[in-house]
N, CA, C and O of each residue as an XYZ file, in Angstrom:
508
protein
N      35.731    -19.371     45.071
C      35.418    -20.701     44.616
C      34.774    -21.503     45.733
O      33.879    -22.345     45.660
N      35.423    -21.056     46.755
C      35.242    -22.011     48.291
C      33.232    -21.602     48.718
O      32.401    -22.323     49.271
N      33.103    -20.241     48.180
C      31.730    -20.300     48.282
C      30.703    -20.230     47.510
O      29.601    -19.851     47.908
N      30.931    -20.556     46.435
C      30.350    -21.051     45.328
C      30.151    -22.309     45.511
O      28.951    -22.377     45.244
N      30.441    -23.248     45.750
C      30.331    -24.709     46.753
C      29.431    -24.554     48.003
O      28.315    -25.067     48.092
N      29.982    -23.847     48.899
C      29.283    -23.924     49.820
C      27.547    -23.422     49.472
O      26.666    -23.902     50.185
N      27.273    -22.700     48.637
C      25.745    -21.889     48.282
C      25.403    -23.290     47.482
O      24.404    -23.969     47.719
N      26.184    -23.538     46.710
C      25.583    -24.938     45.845
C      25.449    -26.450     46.314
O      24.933    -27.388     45.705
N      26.111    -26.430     47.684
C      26.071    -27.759     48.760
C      24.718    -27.916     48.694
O      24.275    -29.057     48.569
N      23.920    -26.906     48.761
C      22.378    -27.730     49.798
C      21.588    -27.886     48.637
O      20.417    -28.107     48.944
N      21.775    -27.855     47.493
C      21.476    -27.648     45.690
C      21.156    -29.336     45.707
O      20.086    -29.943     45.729
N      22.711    -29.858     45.683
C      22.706    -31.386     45.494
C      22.567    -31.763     46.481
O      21.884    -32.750     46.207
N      22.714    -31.783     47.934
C      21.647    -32.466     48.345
C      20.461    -32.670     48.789
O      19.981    -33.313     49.722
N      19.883    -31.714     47.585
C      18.486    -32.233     47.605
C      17.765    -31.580     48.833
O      16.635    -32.059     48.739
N      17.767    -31.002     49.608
C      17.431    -30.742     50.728
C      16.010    -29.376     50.329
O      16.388    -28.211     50.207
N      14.850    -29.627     50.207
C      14.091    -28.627     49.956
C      13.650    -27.023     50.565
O      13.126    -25.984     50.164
N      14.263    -27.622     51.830
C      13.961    -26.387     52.639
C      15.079    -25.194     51.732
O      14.864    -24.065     51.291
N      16.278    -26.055     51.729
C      16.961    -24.961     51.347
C      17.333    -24.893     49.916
O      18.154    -24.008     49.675
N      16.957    -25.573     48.941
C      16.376    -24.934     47.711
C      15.757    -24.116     47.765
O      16.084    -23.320     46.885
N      14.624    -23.633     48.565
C      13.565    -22.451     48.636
C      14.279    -21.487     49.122
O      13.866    -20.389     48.751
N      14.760    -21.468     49.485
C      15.417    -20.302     50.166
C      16.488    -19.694     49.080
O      16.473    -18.474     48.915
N      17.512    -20.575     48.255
C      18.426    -20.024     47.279
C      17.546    -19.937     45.967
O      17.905    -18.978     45.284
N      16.794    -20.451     45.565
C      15.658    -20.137     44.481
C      14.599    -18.615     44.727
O      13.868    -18.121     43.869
N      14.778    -18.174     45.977
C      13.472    -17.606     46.446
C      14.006    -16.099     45.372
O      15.130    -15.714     45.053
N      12.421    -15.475     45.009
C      12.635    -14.379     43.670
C      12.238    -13.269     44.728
O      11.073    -12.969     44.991
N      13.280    -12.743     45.257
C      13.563    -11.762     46.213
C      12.556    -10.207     45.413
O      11.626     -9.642     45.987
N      12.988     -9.911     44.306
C      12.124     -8.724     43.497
C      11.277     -8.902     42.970
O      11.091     -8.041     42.110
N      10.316     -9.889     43.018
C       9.223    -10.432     42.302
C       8.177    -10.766     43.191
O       8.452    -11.384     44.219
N       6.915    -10.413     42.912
C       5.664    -10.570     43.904
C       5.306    -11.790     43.388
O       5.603    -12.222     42.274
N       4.694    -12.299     44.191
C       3.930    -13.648     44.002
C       2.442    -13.265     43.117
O       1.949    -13.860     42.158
N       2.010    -12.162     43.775
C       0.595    -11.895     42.968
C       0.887    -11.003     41.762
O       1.781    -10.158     41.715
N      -0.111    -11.345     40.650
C       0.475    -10.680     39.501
C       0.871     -8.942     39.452
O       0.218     -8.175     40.160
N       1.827     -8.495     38.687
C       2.161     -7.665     38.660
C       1.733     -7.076     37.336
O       1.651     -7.851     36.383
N       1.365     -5.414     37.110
C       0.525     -4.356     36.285
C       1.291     -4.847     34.892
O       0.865     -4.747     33.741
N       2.278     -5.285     35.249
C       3.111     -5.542     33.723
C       3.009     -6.970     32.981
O       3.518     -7.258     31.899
N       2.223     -7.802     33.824
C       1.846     -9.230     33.924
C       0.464     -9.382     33.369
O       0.046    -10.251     32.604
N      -0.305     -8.130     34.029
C      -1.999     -7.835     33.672
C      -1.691     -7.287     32.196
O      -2.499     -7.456     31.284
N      -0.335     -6.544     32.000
C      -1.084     -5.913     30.857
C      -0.587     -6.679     29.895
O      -1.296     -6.461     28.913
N       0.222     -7.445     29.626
C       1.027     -8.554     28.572
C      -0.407     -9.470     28.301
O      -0.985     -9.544     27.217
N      -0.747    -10.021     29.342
C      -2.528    -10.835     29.431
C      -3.730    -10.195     28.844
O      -4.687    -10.772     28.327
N      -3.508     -8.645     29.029
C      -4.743     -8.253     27.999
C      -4.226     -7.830     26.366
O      -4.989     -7.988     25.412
N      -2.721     -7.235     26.196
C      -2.506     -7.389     24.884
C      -2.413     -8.551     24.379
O      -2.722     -8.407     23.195
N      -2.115     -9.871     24.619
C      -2.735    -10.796     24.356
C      -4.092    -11.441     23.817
O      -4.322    -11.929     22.710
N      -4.753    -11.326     24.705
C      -6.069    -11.782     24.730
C      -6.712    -10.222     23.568
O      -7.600    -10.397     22.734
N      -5.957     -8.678     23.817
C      -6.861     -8.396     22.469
C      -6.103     -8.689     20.946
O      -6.640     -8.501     19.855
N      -4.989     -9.097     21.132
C      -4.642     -9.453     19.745
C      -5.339    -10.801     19.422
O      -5.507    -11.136     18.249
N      -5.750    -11.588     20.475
C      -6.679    -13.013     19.704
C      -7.812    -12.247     19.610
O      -8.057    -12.487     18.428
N      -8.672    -11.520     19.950
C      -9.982    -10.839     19.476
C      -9.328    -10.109     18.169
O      -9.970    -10.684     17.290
N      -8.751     -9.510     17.712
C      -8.758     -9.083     16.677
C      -7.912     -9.561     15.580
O      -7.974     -8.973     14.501
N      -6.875    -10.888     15.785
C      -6.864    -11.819     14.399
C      -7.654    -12.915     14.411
O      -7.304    -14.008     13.965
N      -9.351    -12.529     15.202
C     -10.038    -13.708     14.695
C     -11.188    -12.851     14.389
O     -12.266    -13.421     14.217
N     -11.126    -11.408     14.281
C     -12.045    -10.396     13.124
C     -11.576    -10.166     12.191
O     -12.221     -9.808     11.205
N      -9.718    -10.361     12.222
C      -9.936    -10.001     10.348
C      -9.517    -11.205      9.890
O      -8.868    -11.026      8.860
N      -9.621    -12.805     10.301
C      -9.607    -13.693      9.964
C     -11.405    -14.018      9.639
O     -11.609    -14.976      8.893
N     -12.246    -13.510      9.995
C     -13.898    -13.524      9.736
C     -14.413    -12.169      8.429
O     -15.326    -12.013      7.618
N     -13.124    -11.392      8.906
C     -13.927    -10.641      7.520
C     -13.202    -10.896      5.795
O     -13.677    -10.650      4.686
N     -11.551    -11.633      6.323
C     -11.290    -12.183      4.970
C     -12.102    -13.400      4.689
O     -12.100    -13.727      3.503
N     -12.736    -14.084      5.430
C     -13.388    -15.471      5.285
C     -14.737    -14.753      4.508
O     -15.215    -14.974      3.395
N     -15.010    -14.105      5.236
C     -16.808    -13.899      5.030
C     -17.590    -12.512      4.303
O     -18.749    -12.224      4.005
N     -16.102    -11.778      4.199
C     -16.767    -10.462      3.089
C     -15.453    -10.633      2.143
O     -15.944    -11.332      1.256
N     -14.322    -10.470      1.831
C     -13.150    -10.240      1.400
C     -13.787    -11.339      0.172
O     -14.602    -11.004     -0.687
N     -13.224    -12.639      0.327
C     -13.283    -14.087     -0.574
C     -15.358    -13.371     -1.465
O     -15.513    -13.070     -2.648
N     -16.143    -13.344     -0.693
C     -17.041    -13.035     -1.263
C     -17.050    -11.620     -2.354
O     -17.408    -11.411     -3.513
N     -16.593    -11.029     -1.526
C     -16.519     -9.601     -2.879
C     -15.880     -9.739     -3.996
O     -16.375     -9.447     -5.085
N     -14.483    -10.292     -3.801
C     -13.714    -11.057     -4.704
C     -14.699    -11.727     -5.767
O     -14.694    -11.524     -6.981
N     -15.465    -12.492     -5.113
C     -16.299    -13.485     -6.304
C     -16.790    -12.856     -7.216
O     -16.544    -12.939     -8.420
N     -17.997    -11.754     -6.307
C     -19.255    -10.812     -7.110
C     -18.210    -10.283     -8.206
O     -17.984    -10.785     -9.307
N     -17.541     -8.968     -7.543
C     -16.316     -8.584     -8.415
C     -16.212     -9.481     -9.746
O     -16.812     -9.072    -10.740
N     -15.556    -10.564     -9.813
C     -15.218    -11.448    -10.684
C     -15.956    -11.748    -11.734
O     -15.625    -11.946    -12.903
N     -17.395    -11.772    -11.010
C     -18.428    -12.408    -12.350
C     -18.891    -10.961    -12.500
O     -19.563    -10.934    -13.531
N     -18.844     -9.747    -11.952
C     -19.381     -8.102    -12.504
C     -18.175     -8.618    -14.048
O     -18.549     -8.986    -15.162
N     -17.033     -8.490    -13.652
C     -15.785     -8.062    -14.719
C     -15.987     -9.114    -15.528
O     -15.777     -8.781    -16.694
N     -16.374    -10.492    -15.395
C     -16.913    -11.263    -17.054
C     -17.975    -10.980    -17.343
O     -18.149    -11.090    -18.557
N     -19.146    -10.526    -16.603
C     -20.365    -10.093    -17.500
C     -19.671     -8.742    -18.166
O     -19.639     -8.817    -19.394
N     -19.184     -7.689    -17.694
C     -19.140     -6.436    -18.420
C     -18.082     -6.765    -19.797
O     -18.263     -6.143    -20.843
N     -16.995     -7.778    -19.679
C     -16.400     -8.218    -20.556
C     -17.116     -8.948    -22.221
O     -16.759     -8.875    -23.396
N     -18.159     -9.563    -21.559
C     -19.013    -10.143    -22.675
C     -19.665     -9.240    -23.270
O     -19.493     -9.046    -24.473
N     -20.564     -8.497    -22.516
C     -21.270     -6.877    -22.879
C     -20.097     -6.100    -23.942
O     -20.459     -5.391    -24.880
N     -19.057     -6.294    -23.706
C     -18.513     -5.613    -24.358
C     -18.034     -5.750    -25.910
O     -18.120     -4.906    -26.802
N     -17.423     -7.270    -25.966
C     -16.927     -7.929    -27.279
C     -19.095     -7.857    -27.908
O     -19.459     -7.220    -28.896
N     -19.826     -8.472    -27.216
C     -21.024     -8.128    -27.869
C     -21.250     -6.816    -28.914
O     -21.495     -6.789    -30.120
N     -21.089     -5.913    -28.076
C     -21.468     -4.473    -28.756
C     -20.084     -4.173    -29.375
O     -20.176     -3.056    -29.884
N     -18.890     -4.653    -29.552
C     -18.412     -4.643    -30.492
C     -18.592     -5.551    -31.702
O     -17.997     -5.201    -32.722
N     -19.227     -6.521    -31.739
C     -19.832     -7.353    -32.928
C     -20.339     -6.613    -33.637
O     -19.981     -6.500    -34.809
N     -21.366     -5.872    -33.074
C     -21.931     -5.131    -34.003
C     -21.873     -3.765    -34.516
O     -22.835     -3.084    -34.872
N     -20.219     -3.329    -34.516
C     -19.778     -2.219    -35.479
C     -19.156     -2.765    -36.445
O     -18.497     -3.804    -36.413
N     -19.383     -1.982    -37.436
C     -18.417     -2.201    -38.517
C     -16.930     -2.587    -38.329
O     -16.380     -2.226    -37.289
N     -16.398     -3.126    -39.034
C     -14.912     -3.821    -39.616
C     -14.423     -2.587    -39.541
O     -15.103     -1.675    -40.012
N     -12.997     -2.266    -38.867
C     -11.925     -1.311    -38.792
C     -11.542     -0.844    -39.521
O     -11.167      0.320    -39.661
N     -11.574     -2.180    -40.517
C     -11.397     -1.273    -42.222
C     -12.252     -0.009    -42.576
O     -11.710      1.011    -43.001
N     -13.568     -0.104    -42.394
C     -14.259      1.023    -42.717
C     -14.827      2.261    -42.079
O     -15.606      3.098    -42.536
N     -14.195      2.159    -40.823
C     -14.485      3.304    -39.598
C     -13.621      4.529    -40.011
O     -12.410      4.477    -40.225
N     -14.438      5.688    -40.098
C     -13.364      6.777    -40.191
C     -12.276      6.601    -39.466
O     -12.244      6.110    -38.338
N     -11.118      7.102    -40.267
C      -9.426      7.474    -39.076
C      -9.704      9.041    -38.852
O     -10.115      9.889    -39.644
N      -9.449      9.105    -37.905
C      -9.626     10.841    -37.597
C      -8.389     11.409    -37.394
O      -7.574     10.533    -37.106
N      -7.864     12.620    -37.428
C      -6.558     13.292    -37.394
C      -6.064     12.458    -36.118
O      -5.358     11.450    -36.125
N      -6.604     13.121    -35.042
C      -5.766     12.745    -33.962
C      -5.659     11.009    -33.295
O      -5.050     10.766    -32.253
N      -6.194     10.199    -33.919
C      -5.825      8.881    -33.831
C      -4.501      8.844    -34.361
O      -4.310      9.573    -35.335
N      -3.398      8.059    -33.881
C      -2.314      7.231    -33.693
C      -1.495      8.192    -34.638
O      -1.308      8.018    -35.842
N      -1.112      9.077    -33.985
C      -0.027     10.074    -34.059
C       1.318      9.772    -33.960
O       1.641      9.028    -33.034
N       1.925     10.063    -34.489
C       3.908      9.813    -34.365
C       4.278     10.673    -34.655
O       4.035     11.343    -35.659
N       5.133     10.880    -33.601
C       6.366     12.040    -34.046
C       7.804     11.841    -34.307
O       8.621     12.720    -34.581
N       7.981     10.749    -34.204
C       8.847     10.125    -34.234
C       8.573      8.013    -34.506
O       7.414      7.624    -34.358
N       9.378      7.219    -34.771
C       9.138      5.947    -34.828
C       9.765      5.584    -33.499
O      10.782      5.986    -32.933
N       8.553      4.429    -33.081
C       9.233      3.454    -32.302
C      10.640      2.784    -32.066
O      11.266      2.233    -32.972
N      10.999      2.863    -31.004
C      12.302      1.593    -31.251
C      12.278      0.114    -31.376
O      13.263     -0.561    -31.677
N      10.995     -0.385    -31.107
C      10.615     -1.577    -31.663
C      10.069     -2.016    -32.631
O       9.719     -1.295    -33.566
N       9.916     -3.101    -32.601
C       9.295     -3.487    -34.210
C       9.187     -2.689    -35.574
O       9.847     -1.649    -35.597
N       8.722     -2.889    -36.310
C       8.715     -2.246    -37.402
C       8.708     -0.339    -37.074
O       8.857      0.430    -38.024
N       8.529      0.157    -35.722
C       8.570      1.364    -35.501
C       7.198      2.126    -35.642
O       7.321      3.351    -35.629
N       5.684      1.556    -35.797
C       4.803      2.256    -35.816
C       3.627      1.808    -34.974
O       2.527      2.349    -34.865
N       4.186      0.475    -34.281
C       3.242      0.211    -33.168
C       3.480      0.241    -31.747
O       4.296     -0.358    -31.047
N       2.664      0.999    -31.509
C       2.859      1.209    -29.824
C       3.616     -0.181    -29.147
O       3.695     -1.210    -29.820
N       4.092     -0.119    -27.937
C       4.583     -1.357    -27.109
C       3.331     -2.284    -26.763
O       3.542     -3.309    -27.410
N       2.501     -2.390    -26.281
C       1.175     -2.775    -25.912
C       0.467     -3.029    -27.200
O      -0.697     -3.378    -27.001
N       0.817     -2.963    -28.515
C      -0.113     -2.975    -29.318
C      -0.783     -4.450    -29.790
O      -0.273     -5.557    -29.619
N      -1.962     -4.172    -30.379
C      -2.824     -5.612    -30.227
C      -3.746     -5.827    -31.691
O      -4.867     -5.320    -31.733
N      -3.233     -6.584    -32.857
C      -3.792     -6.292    -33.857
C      -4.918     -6.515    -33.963
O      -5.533     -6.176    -34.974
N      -5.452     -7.105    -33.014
C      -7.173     -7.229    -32.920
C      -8.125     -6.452    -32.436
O      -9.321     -6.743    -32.440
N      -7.552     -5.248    -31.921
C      -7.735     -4.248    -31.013
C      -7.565     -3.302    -31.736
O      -8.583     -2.697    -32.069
N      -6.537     -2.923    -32.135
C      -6.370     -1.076    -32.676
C      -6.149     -1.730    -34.154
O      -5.984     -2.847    -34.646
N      -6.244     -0.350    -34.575
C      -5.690     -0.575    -36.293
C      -5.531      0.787    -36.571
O      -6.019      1.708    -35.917
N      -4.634      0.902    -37.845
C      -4.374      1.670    -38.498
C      -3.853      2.133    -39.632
O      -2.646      2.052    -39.859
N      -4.848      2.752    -40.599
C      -5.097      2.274    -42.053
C      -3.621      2.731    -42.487
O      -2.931      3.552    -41.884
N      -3.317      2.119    -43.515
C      -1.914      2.594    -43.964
C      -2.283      3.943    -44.699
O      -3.424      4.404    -44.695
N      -1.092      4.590    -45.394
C      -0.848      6.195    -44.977
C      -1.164      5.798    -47.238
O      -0.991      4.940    -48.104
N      -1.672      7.120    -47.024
C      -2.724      6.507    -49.217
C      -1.302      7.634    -49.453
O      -0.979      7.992    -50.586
């Protein structure tokens, strides 16, 4: 205890010379050390490279996204188009292997798929 006081005497008063001396970093170089250089360059390359893929979500990503977007509503319109002009579902051949069961559904009435869409599929009732 008695020298734990005495090392911490010249602490409070203030005395600088000998602050430097009980502060002094006995295992530590003053000039930077290989482990100091290299923390400074993984650094400096992680800011070079979250400010390339912060430039390529800005400047190709958000853009492809767009094109993308208006490709998938033009091909969408193209599509209900050239379905305008087939015939009514009512009168399209049913062919054998359209909407097969081997069994009934556990939903609904038991003969429509889960996904099913009455504007979309059909299927003529059974003559």
């Amino acid at each position: 205890m008695l020298s734990r006081a005495l090392i911490r005497a010249p602490l409070r008063a203030g005395n600088p010379a000998a602050r430097q001396i009980l502060l002094r970093r006995n295992y530590a170089s003053q000039a930077g050390s290989t482990f100091t250089k290299e923390r400074e360059a993984v650094k400096a390359h992680a800011a070079q490279s979250s400010e390339l893929w912060r430039k390529l979500s800005l400047y190709v990503a958000i853009p492809a996204l767009i094109l993308s977007s208006i490709n998938a509503y033009n091909l969408w319109n193209e599509h209900w188009e050239h379905e305008s002009h087939l015939p009514p579902q009512e009168e399209r051949p049913q062919y054998p292997y359209l909407n097969i069961r081997v069994k009934r559904f556990p939903w609904g009435d038991g003969d429509k798929t889960l996904f099913w869409n009455d504007n979309v599929n059909y299927k003529k009732a059974d003559e």
